[in-house]
Short mmCIF file of the C-alpha atoms (twelve columns), coordinates in Angstrom:
data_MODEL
# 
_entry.id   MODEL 
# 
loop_
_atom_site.group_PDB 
_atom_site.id 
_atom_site.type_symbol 
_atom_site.label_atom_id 
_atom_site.label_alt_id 
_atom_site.label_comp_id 
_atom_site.label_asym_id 
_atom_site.label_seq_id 
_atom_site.Cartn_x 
_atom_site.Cartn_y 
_atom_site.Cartn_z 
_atom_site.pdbx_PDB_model_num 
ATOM 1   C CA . UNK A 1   41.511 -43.869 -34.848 1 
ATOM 2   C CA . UNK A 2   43.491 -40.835 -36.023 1 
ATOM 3   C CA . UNK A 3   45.399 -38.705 -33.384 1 
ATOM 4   C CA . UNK A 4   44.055 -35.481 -32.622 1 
ATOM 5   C CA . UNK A 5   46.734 -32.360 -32.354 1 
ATOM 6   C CA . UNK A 6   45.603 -30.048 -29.477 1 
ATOM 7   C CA . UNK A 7   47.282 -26.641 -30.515 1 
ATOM 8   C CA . UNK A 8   46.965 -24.179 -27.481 1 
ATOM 9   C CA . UNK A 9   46.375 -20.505 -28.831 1 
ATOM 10  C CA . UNK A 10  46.201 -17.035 -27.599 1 
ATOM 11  C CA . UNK A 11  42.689 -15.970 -27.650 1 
ATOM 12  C CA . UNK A 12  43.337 -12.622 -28.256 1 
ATOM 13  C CA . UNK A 13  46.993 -12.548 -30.567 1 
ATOM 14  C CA . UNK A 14  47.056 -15.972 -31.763 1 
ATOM 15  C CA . UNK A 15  50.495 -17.780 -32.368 1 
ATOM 16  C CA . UNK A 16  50.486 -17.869 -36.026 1 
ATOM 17  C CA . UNK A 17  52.555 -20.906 -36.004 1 
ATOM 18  C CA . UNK A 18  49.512 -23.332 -34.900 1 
ATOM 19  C CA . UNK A 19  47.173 -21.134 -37.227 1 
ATOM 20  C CA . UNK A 20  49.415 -22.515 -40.461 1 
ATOM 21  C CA . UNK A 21  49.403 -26.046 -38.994 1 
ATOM 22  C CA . UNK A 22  45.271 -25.456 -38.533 1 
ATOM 23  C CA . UNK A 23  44.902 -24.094 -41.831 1 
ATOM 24  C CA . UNK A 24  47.136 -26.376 -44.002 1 
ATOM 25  C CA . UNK A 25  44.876 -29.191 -42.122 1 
ATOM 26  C CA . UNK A 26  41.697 -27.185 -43.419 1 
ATOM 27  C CA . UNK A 27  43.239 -26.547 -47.279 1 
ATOM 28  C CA . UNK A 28  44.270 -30.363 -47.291 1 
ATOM 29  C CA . UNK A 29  40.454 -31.634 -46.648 1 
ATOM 30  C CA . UNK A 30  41.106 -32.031 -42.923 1 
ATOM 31  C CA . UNK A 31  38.923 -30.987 -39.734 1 
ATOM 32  C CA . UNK A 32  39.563 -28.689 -37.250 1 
ATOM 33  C CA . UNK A 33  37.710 -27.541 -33.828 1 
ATOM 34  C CA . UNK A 34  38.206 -23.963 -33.325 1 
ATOM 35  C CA . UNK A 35  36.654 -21.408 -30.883 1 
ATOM 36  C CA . UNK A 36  34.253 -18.580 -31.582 1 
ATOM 37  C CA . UNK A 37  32.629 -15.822 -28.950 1 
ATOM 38  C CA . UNK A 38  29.763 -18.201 -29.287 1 
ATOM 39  C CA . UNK A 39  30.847 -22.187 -28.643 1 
ATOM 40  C CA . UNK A 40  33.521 -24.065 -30.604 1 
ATOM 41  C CA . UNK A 41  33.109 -25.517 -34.127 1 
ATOM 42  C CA . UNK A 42  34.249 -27.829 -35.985 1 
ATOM 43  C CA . UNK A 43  35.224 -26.631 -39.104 1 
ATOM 44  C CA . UNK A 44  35.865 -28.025 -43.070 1 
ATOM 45  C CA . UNK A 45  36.282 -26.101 -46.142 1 
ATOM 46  C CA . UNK A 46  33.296 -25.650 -47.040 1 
ATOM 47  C CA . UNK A 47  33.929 -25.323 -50.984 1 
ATOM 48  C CA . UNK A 48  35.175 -29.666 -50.655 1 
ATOM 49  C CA . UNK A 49  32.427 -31.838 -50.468 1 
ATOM 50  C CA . UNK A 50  34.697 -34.855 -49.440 1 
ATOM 51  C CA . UNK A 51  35.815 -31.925 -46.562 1 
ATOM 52  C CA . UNK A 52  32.081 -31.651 -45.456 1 
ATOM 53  C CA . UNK A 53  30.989 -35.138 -45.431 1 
ATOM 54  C CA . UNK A 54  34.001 -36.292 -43.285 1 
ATOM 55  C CA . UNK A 55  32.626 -33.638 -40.689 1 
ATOM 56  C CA . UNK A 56  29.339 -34.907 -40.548 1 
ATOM 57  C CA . UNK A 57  30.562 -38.480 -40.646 1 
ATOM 58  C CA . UNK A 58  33.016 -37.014 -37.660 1 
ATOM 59  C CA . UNK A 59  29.719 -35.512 -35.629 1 
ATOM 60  C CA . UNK A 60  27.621 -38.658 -36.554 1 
ATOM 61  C CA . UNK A 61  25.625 -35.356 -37.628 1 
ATOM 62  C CA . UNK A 62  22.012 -36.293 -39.792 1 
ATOM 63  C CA . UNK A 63  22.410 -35.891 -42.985 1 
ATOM 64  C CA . UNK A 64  19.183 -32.707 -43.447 1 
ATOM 65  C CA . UNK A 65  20.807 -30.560 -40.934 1 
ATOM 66  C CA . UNK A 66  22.784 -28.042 -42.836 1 
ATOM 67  C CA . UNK A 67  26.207 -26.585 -40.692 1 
ATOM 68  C CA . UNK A 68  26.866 -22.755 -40.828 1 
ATOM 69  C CA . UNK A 69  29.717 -21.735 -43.141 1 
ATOM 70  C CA . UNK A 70  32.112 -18.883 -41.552 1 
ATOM 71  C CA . UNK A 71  33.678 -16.213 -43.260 1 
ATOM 72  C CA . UNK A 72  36.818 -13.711 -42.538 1 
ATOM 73  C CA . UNK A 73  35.454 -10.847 -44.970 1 
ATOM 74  C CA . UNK A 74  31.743 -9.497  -45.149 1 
ATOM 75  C CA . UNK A 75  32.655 -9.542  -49.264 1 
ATOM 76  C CA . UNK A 76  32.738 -12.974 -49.830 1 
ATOM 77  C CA . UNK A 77  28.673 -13.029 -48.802 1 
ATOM 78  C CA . UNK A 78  28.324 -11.956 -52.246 1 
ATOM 79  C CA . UNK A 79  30.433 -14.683 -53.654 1 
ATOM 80  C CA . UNK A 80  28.265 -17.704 -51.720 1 
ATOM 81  C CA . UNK A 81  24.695 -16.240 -51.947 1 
ATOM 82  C CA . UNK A 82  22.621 -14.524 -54.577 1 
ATOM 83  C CA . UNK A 83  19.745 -12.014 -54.301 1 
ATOM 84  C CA . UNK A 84  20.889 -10.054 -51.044 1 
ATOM 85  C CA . UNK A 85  18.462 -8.332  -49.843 1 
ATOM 86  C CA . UNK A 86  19.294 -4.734  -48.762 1 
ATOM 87  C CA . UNK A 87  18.840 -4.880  -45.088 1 
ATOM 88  C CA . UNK A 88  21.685 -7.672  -45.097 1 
ATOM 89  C CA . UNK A 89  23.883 -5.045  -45.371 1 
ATOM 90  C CA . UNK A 90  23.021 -3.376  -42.496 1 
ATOM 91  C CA . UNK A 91  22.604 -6.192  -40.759 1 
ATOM 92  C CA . UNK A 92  26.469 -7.231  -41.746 1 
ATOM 93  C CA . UNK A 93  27.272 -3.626  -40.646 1 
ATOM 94  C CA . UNK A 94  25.639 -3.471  -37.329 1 
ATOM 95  C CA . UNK A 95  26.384 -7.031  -36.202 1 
ATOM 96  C CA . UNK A 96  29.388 -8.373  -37.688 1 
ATOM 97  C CA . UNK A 97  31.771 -9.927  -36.748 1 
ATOM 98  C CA . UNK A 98  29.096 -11.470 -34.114 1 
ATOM 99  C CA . UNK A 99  26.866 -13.599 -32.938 1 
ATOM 100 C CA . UNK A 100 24.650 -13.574 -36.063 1 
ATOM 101 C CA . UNK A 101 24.050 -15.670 -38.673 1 
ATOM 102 C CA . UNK A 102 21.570 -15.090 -42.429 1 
ATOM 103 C CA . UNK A 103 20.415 -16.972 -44.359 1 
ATOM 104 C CA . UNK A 104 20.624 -15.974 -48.123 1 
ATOM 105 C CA . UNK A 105 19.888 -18.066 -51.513 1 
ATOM 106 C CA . UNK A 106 23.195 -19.969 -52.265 1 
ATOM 107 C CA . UNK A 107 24.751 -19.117 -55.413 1 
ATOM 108 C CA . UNK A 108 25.886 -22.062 -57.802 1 
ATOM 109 C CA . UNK A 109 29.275 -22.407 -55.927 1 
ATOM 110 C CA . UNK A 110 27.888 -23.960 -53.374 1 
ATOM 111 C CA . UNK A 111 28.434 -28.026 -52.937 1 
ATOM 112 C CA . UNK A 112 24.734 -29.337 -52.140 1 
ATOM 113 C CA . UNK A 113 26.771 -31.163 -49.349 1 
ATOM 114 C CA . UNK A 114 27.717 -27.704 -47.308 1 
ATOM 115 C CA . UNK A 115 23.749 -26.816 -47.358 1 
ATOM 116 C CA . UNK A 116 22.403 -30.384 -47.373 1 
ATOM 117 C CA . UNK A 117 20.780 -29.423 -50.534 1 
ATOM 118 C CA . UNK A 118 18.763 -26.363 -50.112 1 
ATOM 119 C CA . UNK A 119 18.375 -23.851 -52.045 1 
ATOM 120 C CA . UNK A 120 19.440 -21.452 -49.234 1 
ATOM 121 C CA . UNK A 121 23.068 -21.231 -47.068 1 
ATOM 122 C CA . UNK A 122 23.642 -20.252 -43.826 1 
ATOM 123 C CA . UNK A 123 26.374 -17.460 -43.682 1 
ATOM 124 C CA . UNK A 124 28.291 -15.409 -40.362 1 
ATOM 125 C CA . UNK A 125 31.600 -13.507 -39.526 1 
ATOM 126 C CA . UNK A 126 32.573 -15.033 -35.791 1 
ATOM 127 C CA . UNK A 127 33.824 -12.266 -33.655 1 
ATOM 128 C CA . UNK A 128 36.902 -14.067 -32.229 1 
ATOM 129 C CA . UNK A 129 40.361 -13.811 -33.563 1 
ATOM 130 C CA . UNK A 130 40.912 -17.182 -33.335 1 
ATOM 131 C CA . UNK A 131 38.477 -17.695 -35.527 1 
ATOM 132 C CA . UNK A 132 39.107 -15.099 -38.224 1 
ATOM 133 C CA . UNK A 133 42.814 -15.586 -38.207 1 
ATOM 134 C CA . UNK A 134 42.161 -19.457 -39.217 1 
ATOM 135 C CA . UNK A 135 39.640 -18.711 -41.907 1 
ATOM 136 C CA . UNK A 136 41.737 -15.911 -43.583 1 
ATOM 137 C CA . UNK A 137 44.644 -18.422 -43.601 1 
ATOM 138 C CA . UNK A 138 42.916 -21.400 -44.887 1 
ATOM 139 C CA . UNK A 139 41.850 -19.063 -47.641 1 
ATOM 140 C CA . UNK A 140 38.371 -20.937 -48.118 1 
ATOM 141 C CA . UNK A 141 35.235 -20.129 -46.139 1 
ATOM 142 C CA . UNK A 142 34.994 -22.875 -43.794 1 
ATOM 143 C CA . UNK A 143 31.607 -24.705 -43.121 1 
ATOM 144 C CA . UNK A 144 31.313 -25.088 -38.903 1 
ATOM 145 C CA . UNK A 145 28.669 -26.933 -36.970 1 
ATOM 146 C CA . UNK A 146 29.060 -27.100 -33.483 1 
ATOM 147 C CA . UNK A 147 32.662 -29.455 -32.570 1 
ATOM 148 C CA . UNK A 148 30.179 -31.880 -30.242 1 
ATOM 149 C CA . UNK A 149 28.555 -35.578 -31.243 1 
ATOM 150 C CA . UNK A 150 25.540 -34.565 -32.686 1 
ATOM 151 C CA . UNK A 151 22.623 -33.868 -30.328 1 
ATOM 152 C CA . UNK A 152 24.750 -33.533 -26.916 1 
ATOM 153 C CA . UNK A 153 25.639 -30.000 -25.337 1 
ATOM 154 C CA . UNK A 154 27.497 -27.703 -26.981 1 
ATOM 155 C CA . UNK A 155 31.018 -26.977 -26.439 1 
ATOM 156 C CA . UNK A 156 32.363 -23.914 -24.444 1 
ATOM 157 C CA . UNK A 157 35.595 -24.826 -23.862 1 
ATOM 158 C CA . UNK A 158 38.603 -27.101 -26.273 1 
ATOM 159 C CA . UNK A 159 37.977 -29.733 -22.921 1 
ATOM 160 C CA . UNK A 160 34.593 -30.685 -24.085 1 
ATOM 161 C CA . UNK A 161 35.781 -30.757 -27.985 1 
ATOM 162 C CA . UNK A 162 38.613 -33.350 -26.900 1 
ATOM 163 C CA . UNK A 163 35.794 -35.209 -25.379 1 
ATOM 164 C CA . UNK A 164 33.604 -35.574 -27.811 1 
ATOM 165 C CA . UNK A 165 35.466 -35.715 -30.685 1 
ATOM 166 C CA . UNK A 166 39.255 -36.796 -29.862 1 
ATOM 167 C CA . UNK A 167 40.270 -39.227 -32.130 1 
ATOM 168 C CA . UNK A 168 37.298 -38.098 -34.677 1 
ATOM 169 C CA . UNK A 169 39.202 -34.841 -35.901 1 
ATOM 170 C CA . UNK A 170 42.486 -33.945 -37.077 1 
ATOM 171 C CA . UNK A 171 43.154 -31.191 -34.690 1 
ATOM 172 C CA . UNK A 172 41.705 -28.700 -31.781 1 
ATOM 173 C CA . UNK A 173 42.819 -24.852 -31.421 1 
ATOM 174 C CA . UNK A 174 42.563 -24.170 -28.042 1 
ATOM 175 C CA . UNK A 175 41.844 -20.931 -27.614 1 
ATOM 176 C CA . UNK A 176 40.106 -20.757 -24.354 1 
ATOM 177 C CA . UNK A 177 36.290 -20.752 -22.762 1 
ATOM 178 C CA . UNK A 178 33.963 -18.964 -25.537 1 
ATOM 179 C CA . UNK A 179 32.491 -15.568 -24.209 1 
ATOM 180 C CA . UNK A 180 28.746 -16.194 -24.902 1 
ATOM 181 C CA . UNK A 181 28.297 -19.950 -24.644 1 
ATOM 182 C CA . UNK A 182 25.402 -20.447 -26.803 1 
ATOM 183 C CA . UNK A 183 25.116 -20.461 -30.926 1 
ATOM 184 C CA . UNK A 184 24.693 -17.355 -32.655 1 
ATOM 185 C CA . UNK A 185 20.983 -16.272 -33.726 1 
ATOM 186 C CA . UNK A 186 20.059 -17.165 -36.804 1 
ATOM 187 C CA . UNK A 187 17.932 -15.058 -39.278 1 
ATOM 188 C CA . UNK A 188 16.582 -16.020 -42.256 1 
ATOM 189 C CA . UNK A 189 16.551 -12.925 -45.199 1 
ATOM 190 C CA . UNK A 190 14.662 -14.810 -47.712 1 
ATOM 191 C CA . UNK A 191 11.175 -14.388 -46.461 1 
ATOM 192 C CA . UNK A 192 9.034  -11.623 -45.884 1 
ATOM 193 C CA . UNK A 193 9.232  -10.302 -42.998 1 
ATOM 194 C CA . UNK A 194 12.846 -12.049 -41.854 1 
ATOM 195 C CA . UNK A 195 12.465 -14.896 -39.367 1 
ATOM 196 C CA . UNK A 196 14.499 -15.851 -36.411 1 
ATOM 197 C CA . UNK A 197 14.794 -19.393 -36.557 1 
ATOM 198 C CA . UNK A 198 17.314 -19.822 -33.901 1 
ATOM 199 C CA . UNK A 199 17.890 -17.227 -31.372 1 
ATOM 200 C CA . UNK A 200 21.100 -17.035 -29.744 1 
ATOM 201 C CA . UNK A 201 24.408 -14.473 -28.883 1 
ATOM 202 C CA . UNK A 202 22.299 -11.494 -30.673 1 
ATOM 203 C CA . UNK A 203 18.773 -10.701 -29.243 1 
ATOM 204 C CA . UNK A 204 15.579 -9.793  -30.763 1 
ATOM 205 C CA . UNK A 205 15.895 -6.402  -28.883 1 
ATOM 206 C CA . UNK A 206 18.869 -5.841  -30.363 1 
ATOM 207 C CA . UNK A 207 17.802 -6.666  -34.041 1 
ATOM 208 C CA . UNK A 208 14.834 -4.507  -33.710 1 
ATOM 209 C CA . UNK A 209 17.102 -1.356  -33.239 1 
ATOM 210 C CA . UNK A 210 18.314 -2.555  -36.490 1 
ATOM 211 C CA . UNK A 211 15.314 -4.038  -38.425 1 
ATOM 212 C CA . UNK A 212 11.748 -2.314  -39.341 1 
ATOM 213 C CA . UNK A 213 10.148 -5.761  -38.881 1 
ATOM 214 C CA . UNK A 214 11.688 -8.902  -37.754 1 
ATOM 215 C CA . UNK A 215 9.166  -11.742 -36.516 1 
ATOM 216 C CA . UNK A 216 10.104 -15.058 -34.301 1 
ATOM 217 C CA . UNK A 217 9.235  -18.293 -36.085 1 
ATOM 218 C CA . UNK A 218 7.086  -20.399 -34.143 1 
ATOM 219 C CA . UNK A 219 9.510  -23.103 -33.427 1 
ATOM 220 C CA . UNK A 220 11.652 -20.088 -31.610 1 
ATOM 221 C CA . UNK A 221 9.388  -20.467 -28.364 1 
ATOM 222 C CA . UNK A 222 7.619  -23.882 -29.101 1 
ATOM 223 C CA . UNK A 223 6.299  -25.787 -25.963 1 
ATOM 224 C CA . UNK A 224 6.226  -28.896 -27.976 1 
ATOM 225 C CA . UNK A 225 8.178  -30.482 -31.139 1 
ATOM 226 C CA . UNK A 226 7.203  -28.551 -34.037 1 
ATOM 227 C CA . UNK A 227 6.614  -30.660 -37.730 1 
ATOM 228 C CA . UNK A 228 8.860  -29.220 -40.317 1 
ATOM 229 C CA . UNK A 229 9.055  -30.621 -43.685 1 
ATOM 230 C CA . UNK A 230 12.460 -28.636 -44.467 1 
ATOM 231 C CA . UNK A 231 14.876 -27.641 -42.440 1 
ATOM 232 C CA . UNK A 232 16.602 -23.918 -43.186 1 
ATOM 233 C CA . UNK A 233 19.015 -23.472 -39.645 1 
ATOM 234 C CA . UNK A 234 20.834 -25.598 -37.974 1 
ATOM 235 C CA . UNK A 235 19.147 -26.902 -34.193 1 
ATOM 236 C CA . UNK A 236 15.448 -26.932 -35.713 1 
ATOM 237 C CA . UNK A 237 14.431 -30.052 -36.402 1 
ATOM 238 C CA . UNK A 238 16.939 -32.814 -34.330 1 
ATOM 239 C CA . UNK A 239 16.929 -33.172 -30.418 1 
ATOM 240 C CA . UNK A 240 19.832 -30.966 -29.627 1 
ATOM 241 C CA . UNK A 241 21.976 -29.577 -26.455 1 
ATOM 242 C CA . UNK A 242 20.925 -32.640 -24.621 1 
ATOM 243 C CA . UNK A 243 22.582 -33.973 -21.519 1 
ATOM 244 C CA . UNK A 244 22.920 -37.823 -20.628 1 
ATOM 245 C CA . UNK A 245 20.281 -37.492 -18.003 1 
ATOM 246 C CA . UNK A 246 16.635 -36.844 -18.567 1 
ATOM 247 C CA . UNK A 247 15.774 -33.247 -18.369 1 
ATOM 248 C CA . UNK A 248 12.578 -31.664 -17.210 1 
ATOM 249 C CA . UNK A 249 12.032 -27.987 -17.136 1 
ATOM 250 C CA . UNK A 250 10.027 -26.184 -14.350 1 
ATOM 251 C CA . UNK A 251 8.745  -23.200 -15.838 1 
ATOM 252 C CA . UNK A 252 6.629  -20.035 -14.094 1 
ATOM 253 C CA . UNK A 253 6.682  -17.688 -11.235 1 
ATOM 254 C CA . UNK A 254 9.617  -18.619 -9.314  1 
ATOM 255 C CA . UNK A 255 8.511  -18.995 -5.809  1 
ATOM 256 C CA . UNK A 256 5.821  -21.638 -7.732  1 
ATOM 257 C CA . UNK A 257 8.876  -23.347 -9.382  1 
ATOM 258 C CA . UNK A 258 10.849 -23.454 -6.772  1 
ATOM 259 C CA . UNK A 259 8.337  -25.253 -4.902  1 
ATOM 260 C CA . UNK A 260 7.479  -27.663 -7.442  1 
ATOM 261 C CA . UNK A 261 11.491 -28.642 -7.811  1 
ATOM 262 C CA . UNK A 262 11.481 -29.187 -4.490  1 
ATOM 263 C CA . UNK A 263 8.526  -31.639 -4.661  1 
ATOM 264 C CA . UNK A 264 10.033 -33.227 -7.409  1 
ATOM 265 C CA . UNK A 265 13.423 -33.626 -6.192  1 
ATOM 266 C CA . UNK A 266 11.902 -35.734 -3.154  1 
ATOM 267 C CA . UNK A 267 9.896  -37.555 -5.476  1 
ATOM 268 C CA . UNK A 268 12.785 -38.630 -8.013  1 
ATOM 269 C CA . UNK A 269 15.097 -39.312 -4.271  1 
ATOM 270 C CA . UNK A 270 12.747 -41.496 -2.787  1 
ATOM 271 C CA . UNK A 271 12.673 -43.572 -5.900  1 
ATOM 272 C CA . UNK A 272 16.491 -43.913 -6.366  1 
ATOM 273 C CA . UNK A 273 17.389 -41.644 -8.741  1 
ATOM 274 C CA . UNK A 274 20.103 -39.524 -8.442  1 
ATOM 275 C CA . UNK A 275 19.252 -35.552 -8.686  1 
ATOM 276 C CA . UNK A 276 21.200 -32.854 -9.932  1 
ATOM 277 C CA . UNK A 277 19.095 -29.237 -9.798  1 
ATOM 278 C CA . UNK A 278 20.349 -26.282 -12.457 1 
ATOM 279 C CA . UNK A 279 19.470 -23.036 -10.975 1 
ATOM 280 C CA . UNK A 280 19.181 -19.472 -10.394 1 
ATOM 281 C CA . UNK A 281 21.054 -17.446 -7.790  1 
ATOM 282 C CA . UNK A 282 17.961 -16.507 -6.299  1 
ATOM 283 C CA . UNK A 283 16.618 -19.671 -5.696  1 
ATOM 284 C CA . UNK A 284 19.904 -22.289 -5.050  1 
ATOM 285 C CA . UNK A 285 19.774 -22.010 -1.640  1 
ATOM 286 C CA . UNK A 286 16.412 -23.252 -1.192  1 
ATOM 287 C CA . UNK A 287 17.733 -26.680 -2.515  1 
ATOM 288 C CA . UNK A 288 18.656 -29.183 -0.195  1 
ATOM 289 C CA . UNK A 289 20.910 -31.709 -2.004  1 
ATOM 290 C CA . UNK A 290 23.998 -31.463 -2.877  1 
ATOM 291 C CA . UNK A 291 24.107 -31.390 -6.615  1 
ATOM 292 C CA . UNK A 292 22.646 -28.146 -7.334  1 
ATOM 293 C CA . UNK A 293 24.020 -25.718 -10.006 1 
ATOM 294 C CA . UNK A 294 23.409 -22.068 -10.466 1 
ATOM 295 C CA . UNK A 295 23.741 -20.541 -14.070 1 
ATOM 296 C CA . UNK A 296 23.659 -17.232 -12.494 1 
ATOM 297 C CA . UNK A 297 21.664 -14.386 -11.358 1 
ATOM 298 C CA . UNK A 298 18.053 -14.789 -13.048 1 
ATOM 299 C CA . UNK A 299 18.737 -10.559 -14.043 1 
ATOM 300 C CA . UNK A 300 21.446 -11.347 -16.151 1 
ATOM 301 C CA . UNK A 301 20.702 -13.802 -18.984 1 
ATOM 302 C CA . UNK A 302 23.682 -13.297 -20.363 1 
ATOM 303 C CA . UNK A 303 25.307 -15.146 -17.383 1 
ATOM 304 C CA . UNK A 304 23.074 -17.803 -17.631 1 
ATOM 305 C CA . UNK A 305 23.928 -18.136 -21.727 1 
ATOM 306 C CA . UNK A 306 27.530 -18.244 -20.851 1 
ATOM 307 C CA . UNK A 307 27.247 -21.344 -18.374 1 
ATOM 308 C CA . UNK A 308 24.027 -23.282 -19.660 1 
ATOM 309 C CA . UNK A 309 26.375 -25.821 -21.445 1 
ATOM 310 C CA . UNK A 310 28.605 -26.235 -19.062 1 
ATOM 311 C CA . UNK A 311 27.257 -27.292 -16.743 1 
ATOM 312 C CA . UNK A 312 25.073 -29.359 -18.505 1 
ATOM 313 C CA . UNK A 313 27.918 -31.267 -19.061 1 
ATOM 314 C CA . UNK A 314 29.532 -31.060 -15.856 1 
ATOM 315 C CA . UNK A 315 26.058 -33.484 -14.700 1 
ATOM 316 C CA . UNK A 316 27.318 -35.464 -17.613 1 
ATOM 317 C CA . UNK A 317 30.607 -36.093 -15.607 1 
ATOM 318 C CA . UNK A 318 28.955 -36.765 -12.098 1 
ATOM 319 C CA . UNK A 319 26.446 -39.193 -14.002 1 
ATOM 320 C CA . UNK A 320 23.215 -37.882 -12.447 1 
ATOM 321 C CA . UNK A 321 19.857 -39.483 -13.416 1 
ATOM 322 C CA . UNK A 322 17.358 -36.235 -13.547 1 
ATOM 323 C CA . UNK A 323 18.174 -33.006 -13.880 1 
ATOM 324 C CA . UNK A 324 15.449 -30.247 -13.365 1 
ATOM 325 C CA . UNK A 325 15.941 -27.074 -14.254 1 
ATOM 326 C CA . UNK A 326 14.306 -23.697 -13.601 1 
ATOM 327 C CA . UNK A 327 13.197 -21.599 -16.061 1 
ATOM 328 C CA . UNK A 328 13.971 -18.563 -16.957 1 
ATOM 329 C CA . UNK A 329 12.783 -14.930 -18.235 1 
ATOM 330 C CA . UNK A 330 12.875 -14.984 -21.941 1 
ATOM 331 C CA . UNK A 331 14.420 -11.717 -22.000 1 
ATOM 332 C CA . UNK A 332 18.127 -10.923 -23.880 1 
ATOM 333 C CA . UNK A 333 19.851 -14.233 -24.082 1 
ATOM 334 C CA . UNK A 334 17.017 -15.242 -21.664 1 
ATOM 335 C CA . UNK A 335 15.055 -16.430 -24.900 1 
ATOM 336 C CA . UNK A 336 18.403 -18.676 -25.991 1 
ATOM 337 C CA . UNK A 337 18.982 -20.213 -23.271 1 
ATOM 338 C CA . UNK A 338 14.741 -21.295 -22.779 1 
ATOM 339 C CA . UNK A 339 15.011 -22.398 -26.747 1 
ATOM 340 C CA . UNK A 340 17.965 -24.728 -25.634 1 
ATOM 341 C CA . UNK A 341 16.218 -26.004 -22.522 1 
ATOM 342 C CA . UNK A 342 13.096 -27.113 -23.939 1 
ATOM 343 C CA . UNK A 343 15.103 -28.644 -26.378 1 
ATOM 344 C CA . UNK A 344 17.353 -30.387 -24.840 1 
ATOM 345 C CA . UNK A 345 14.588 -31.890 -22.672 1 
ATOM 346 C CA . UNK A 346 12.971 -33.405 -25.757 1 
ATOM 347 C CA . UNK A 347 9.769  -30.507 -24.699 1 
ATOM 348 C CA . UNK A 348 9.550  -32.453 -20.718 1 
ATOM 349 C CA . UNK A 349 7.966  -29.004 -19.649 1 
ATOM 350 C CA . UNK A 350 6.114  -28.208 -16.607 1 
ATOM 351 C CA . UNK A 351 4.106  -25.145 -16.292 1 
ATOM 352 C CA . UNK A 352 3.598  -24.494 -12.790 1 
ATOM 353 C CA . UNK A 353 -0.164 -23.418 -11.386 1 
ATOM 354 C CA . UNK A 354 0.640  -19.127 -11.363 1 
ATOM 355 C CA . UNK A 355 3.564  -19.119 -13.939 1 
# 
């Protein structure tokens, strides 16, 4: 087991001390867990193949789920894809750095191992300093899945990287809790109209301002697993975001799923199991056992983005058995954060009578 550095950063004006220690790691085929606005990844150059299949030896990551590769400069799109379509660049001028990534054809630079052999890559420009500062340094673009073991919640904070992955990687840049707290969106340029694939940290309202047409692909908002033969973004085709516990979403009108959660949680009590309830201000205190969690008020999906993962994992740590969780509207981030419930409950849905 190798040791794991823990460098603690500024967020904001980073000490460029632990950046050079970060970014010699990165240059010298090493892996390093860094944060973004979104959650923290773990990052590899993404131009070494022996770089890229230590990190998904590191995530026990499957081997057809392609990682995102991050960039410092909006010019070096042009040096890992081909074929750019023209409203990528106002896409890349409207949204980045954020919470956005495209999807382009790869040009021939690309190791098969940094897109899992597609044809296409994954590109963004994270909005964090953190982030920027270590990928200018390094002086590579650096290929970044999530810094979690494949398949459990993301992380939002260099505490949940050291618990996953401690002894895995080479180093964590502690920067901090992440802003948004759920993956950027991810929109695929090379089909007619573009598809989101993956929403996340930039909404569908907010690409429309930008884009004539821009359509949701039907995994986006699937109620059950969807068959895909290929897979073009990252948190498509594995069971992702998922707690230790099972997970069933309650989904409708809230006074219907508030009343079915209720019913449940007396159910799942009575048989032994231990509870834990995720959510909304509006409904918490309608709960009563102890291990109930509010993501926040259900008018502010952005709240709700920022926490979902959290305290997901925070049930991790007090080893519940079930954890139900309300729904929530699918508007803004609202959309994210139902993508990642659903999947993280493997699609254990319940549709209430009115909802």
């Amino acid at each position: 087991m190798k040791k794991t550095i823990l460098l603690k950063v500024n967020p904001r004006k980073p000490e460029m001390d632990e950046i050079h220690v970060a970014a010699a790691l990165i240059k010298s085929g090493g892996l390093v867990a860094f944060p973004t606005e979104t959650v923290y990844g773990l990052g590899a150059d993404a131009l070494n193949p022996k770089a890229v299949r230590a990190l998904f030896a590191a995530k026990k990551r499957p081997p057809d789920n392609p990682p995102i590769v991050h960039i410092s400069n909006a010019k070096d799109v042009h040096k890992m894809a081909k074929g750019i379509p023209c409203d990528a660049e106002k896409l890349m001028k409207a949204f980045w750095p954020g919470p956005l990534t495209l999807i382009f054809k790869r040009s021939p630079i690309v190791p098969d191992e940094t897109v899992c052999g597609l044809s296409t890559i994954a590109i963004r420009m994270p909005r964090h300093n953190v982030a920027l500062a270590l990928i200018k340094e390094s002086g590579c673009p650096i290929a970044a899945p999530s810094a979690n073991l494949a398949g459990k919640p993301s992380p939002t904070s260099a505490k949940h990287v050291m618990e996953d992955l401690e002894g895995r990687i080479d180093a964590v840049l502690d920067g901090g809790p992440t802003r948004i707290g759920v993956e950027s969106t991810v929109l695929d340029l090379t089909v007619d109209p573009p598809e989101v694939l993956r929403p996340g940290g930039t909404s569908l309202e907010k690409l429309k301002t930008v884009m004539k047409q821009v359509v949701l692909n039907p995994v986006v908002t699937a109620e059950e697993p969807v068959p895909l033969k290929q897979v073009r973004s990252p948190g498509l085709k594995h069971k992702h975001y998922a707690p230790k516990a099972d997970l069933i979403v309650v989904e409708g009108d809230l006074e219907a799923v508030a009343k079915k959660i209720i019913e449940l949680t007396r159910h799942y009590i009575g048989s032994g199991r231990k509870v834990g309830i995720l959510a909304t201000d509006e409904a918490a205190g309608r709960y009563a056992v102890c291990n109930v969690k509010s993501m926040g008020s259900r008018s502010n999906s952005a709240t709700a983005a920022r926490n979902l993962f959290r305290l997901l994992r925070e049930f991790d740590s007090e080893v519940v058995d079930i954890i139900l969780a309300e729904g929530v509207p699918t508007k803004g981030l609202g959309l994210a954060v139902m993508n990642r419930l659903r999947k993280a409950s493997g699609y254990t849905i319940i549709k209430t009578d009115n909802g």
